[in-house]
N, C-alpha and C positions, 0 to 999 in steps of 0.2 A: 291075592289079586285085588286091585280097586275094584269097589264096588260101583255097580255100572247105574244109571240112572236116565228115566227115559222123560219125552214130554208129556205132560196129562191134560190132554187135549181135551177131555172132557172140563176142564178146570172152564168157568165163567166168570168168578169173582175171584179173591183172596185178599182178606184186613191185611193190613201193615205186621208188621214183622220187625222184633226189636226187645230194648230191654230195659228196665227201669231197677233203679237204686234209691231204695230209702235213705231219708237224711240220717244219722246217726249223731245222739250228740255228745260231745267229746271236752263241753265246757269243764275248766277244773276252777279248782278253790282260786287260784291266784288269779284267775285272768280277769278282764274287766266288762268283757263284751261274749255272746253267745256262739261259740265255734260249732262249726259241724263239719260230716264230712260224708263222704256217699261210702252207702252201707255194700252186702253182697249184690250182686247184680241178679235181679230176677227175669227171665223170659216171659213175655207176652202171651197171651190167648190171641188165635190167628183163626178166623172163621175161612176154610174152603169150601167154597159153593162150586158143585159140578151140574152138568147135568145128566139127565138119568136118563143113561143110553144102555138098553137090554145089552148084558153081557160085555159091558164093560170091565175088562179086569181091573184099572188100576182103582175105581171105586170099591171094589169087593175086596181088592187085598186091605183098603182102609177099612172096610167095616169089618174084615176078619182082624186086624191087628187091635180094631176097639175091641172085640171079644175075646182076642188074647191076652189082653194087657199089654202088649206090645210098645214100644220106643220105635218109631220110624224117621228114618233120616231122610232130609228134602236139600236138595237145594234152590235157588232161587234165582236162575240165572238172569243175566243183567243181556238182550238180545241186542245184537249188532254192533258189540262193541267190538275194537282188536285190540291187545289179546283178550281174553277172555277173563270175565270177572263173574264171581256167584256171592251169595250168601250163602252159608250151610249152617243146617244145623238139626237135632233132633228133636220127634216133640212126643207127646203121647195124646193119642184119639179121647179125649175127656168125651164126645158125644156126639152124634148123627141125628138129625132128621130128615124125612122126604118130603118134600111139598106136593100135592098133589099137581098133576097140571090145569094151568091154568092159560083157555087157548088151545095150544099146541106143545106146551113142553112139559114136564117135571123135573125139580131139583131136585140135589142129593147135599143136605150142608153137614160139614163134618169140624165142630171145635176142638181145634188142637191146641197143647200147651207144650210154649218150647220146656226144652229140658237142659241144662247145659246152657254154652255159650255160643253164639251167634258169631260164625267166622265169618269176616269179608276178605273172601281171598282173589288178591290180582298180580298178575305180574310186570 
């Protein structure tokens, strides 16, 4: 069965999301000028900032998959478009902190690193 995927309303912020290739160089003895060529693709580091709402699950099941070692998959929906288009992809919880509150609120920021490749899927 697709796996189902909900909003995370507790979400405030979230960096860009994306992928970057090293140049690779591929000059050889005959040529005359420096060739290159784009290497594997790597995924980004993506900071999610929540805020820190008692008994929130979708924070907790992130800080239980950073203590599981976990892969969690997200997507990134693109809102009010028709038809529908997302980014998807998976990444792993590298690391959390809380901010205390400051005011009236506390965050919860959690650095993920995609894993894999970044789909944009539209029809």
């Amino acid at each position: 069965s697709p796996e189902v995927f909900a909003d995370m309303c507790a979400a405030s912020d979230v960096s860009g999301i994306g992928e970057t290739k090293p140049q690779v160089d591929v000059t050889t003895l005959c040529d005359l000028v420096r060739k290159f060529r784009g290497g594997l693709a790597e995924g980004s580091e993506v900071t999610l900032t929540a805020n820190l709402i008692q008994a929130d699950a979708q924070t907790r099941e992130l800080f239980q998959a950073y203590k599981a070692d976990d892969v969690v998959n997200f997507r990134l929906v693109m809102v009010g478009v028709s038809p529908e288009e997302f980014f998807a992809f998976s990444a792993s919880i590298l690391g959390w902190t809380v901010n205390p509150p400051v005011g009236d609120k506390a965050t919860m920021v959690f650095t993920l690193k995609i894993t894999g490749e970044v789909v944009w899927v539209y029809t």
